[in-house]
C-alpha positions in Angstrom: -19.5 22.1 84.5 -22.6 23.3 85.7 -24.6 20.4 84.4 -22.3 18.5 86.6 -22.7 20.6 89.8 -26.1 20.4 88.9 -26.1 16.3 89.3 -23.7 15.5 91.8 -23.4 18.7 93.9 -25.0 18.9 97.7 -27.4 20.8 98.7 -27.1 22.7 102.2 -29.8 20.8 104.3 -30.1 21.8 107.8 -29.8 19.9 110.9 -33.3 19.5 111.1 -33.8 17.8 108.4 -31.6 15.1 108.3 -32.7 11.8 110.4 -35.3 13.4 112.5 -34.3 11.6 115.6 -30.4 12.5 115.2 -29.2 14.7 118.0 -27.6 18.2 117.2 -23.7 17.1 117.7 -24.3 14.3 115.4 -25.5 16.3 112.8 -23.1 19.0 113.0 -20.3 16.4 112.2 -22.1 14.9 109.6 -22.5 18.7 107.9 -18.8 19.3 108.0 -18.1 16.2 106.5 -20.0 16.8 103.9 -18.2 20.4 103.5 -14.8 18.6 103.7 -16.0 16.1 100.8 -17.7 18.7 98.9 -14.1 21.1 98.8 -12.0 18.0 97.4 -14.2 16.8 94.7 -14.0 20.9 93.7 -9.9 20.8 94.2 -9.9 17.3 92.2 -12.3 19.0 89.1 -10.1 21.7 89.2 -6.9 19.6 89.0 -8.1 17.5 86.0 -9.1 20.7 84.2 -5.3 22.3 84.8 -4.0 18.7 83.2 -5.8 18.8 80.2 -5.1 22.3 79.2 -1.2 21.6 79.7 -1.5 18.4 77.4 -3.3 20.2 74.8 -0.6 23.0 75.1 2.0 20.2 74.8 0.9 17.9 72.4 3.0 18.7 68.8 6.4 18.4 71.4 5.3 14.8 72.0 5.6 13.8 68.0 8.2 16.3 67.1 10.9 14.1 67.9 10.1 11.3 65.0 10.6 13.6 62.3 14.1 15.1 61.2 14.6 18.7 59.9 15.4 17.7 56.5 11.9 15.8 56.2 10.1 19.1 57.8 11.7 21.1 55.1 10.8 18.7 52.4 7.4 18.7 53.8 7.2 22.6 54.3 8.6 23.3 50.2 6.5 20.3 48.3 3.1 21.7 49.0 0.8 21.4 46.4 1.5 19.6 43.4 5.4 19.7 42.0 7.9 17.6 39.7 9.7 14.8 40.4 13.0 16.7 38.9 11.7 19.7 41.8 11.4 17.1 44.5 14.8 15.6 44.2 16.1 19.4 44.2 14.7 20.1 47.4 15.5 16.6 48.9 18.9 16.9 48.2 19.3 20.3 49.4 16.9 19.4 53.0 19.6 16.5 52.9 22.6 19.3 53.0 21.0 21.3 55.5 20.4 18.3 57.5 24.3 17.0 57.6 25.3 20.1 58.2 22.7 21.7 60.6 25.3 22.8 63.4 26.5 25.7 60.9 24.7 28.5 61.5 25.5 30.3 58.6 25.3 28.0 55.7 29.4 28.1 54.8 29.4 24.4 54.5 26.3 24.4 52.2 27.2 27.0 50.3 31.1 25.0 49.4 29.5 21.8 48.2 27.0 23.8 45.8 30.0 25.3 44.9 32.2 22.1 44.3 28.9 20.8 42.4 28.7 23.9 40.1 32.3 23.5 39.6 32.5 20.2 38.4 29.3 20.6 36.5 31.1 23.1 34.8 34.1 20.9 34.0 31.9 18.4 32.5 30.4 20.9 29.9 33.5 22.4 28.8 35.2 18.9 27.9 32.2 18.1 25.9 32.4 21.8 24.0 36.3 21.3 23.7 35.8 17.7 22.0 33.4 19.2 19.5 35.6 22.7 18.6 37.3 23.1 14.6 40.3 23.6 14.4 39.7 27.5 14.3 38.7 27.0 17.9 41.3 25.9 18.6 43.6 28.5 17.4 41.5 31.6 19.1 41.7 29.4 22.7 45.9 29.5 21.9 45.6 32.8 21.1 43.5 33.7 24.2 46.2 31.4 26.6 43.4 30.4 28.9 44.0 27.3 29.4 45.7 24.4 27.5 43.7 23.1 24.3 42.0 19.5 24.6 43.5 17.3 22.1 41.1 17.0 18.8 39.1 13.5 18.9 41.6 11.0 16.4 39.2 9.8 13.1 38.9 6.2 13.3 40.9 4.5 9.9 38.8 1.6 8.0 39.3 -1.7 8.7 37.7 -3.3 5.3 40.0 -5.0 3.1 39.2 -3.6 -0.3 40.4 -7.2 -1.8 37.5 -9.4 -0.1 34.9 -10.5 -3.0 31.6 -8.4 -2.5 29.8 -9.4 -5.3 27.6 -11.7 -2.6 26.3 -8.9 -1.2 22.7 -7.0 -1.4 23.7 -3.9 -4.3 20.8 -1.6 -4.8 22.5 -0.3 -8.0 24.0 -3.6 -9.3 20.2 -4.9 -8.8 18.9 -2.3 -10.5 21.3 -2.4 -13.7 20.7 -5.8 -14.1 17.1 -5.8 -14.1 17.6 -2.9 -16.9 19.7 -5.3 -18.5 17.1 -8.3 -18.3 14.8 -5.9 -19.6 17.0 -5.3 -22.6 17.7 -8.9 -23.1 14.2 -9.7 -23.2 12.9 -7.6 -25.9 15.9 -7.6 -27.6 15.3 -11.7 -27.9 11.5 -10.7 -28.5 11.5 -8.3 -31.5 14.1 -11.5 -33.1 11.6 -13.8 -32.8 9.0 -11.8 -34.4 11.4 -11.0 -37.5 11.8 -15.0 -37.5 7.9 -15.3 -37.4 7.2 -12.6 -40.6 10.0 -14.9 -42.7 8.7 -16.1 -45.7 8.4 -20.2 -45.9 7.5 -21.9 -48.7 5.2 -25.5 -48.2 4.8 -28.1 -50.7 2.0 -30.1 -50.0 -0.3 -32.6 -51.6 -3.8 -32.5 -51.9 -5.6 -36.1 -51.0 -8.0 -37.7 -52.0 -6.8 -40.7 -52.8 -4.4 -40.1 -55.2 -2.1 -37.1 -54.8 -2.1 -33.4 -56.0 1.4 -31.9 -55.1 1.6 -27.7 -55.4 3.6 -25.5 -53.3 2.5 -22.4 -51.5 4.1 -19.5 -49.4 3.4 -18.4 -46.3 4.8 -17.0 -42.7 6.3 -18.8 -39.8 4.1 -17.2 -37.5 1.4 -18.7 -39.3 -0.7 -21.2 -37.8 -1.5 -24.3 -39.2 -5.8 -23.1 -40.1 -4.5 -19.8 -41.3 -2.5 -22.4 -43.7 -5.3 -24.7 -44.6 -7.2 -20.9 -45.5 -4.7 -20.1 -48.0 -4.5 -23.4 -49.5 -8.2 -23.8 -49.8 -8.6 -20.4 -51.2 -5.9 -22.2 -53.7 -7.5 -25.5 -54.8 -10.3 -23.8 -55.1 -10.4 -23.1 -58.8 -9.8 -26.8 -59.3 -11.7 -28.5 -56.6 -15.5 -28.1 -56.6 -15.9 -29.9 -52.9 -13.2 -27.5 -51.6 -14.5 -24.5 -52.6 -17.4 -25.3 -50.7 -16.2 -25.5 -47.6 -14.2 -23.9 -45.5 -10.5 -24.3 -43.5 -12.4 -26.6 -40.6 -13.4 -29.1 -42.9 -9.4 -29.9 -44.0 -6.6 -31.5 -42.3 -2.9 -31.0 -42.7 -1.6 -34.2 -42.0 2.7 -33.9 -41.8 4.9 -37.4 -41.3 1.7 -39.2 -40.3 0.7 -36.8 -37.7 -2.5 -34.5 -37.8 -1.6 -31.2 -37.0 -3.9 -29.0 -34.6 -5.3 -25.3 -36.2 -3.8 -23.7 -33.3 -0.2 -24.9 -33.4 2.4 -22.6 -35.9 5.2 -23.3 -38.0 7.2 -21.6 -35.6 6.7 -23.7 -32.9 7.3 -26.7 -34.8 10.4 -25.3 -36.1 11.9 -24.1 -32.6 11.2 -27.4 -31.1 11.9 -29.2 -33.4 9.3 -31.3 -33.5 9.0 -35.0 -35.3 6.5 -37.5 -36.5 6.2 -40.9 -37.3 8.1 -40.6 -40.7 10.0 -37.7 -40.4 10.8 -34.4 -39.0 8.1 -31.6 -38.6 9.9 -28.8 -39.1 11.2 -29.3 -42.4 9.0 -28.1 -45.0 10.8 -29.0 -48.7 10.8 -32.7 -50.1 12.8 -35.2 -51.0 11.9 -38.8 -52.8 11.5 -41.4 -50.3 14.4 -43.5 -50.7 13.9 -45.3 -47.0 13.6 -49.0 -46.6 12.9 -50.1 -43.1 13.2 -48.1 -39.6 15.5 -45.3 -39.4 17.1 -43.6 -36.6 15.4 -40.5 -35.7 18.2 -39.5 -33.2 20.2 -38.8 -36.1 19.4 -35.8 -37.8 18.1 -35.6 -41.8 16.9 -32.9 -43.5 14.5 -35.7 -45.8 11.2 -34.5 -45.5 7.9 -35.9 -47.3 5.1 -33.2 -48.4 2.1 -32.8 -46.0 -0.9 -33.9 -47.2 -4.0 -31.7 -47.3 -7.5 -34.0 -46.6 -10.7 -33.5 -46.3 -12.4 -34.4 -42.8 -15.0 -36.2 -44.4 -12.6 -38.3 -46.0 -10.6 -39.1 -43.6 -13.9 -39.9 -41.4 -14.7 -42.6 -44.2 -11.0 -43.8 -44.9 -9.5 -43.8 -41.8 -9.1 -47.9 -41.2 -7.2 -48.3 -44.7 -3.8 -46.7 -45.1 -2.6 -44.4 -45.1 -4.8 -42.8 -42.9 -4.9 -45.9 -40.6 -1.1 -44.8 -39.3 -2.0 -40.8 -38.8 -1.8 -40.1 -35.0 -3.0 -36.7 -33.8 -0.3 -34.8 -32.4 1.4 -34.9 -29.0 4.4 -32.5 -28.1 5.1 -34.6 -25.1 5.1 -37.6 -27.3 8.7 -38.8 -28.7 9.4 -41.0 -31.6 12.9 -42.8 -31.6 12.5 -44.6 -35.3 10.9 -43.0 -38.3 8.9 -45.9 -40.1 6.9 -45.3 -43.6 5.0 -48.5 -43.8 1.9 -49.5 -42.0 3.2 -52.4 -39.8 5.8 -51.3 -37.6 5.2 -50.9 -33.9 7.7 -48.0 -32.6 10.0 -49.1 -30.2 13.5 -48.3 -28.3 16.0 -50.8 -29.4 16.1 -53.1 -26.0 
């Protein structure tokens, strides 16, 4: 304020020294005008001052009347960081207050608490009731507070033990039949290996252009070179060109068809495979009393002796029959007429 005095106030100048040629009545007005002025800008300062203090004083009753007493509570008991589960405590019970402000004393307050407890209450002891044994139940009866809650009534089953339920995902049923395949499996294995160590005697015929016929024992589960091996260890003491060699350089050659080493008697057997001129799974001879084609789709037991060759031979005879008609084998090759001779084309009948 006294920076502003300081700017704007007057000076007391004396009559002298205003307008030089001014008479002394003149001046003397001008002076108390000056005075007058001087007082009302003082009474105005003064004024303003009084107005501001009394706003300041003032101010929080000009906002107060926006916010309720249940949002000043909430506002006054959430300071600083709390839970949501604390926050809806308090704003429930500001909300309370609120509705029932014009009670004094809190009675109001206090009897919905009190109906709230109440029925909280309620709520927990049907839940306890529904879970009691049947001991509970007794002590309560003995007790007489109260009247016992009925127990909960066990739900009967609705399946119909006659509906088939063999369709349906078994864990056990799975499990015993997998056991079961198991069984089957090597039970059907360990058979076929006592089928394989059966003796099976072979008559064959060494060629070599004419024919030597002996007969020789060996396995099922023998293949057809650990056959050739045991019959060339055989001709051995007879044949010079045999002895020589060894199983790769002979053929077993069976109805016309050249056998492969790798193949067994087994698997010819459980096939039941067939060649040109006969079956290939029977193994004992018979004369060959066949004239013309014969029906292969009907089953004989006539078999004709494999022949045992040498590869070289067969390399030089093989235009000139016999060896013209032998056919290395096929399993996915079928034969629907036996033939013997060495003109006949095989055919289905049309």
């Amino acid at each position: 304020m006294g920076d502003f005095v300081q700017k704007f106030g007057r000076t007391e100048a004396g009559i002298a020294t205003v307008e030089g040629q001014v008479s002394g009545a003149r001046a003397a007005m001008l002076s108390k005008e000056r005075d007058k002025a001087q007082a009302d800008f003082e009474a105005k300062k003064q004024s303003i001052i009084d107005n501001g203090a009394n706003s300041l004083a003032h101010i929080d009753d000009k906002f107060a009347g926006s916010v309720t007493n249940a949002e000043s509570v909430i506002a006054k008991e959430t300071v600083g960081l709390v839970t949501a589960e604390e926050f809806r405590k308090i704003r429930e019970k500001a909300t309370r207050k609120d509705s029932v402000g014009s009670l004094g004393d809190g009675e109001e307050e206090k009897k919905v608490e009190s109906a709230a407890a109440v029925k909280k209450k309620k709520k927990k002891k049907k839940m306890m009731m529904a879970t009691l044994s049947f001991a509970g139940g007794d002590d309560e009866d003995e007790d007489g507070d109260g009247e016992s809650a009925p127990l909960p009534k066990k739900k009967k089953s609705k399946k119909n033990p006659e509906v088939e339920t063999s369709f349906l995902p078994d864990r056990d049923r799975e499990l015993e039949q997998k056991r079961e395949e198991r069984r089957l499996k090597q039970e059907w294995v360990q058979q076929q290996e006592k089928i394989k160590d059966e003796k099976l005697s072979i008559t064959y015929s060494y060629w070599d252009g004419s024919g030597h016929r002996r007969d020789i024992q060996c396995k099922k589960g023998n293949t057809i070179g650990e056959f050739l091996e045991l019959v060339r260890v055989a001709l051995s003491d007879q044949f010079r060109e045999v002895a020589a060699g060894t199983a790769e350089d002979l053929m077993y050659v069976k109805e016309d068809i050249i056998l492969p080493f790798d193949i067994s008697f087994y698997d010819l057997i459980a096939t039941k495979a067939r060649g040109k001129s006969g079956p290939l799974f029977n193994f004992d001879v018979h004369d060959d009393l066949r004239v013309g084609a014969v029906d292969s789709r009907v089953e004989k037991d006539e078999s004709h002796p494999g022949k045992i060759v040498e590869r070289r031979w067969y390399e030089r005879n093989k235009h000139i029959f016999p060896a013209s008609r032998w056919e290395t084998y096929d399993p996915l090759k079928t034969y629907d007429r036996y033939t013997i001779h060495g003109g006949e084309v095989n055919k289905k009948d049309s």
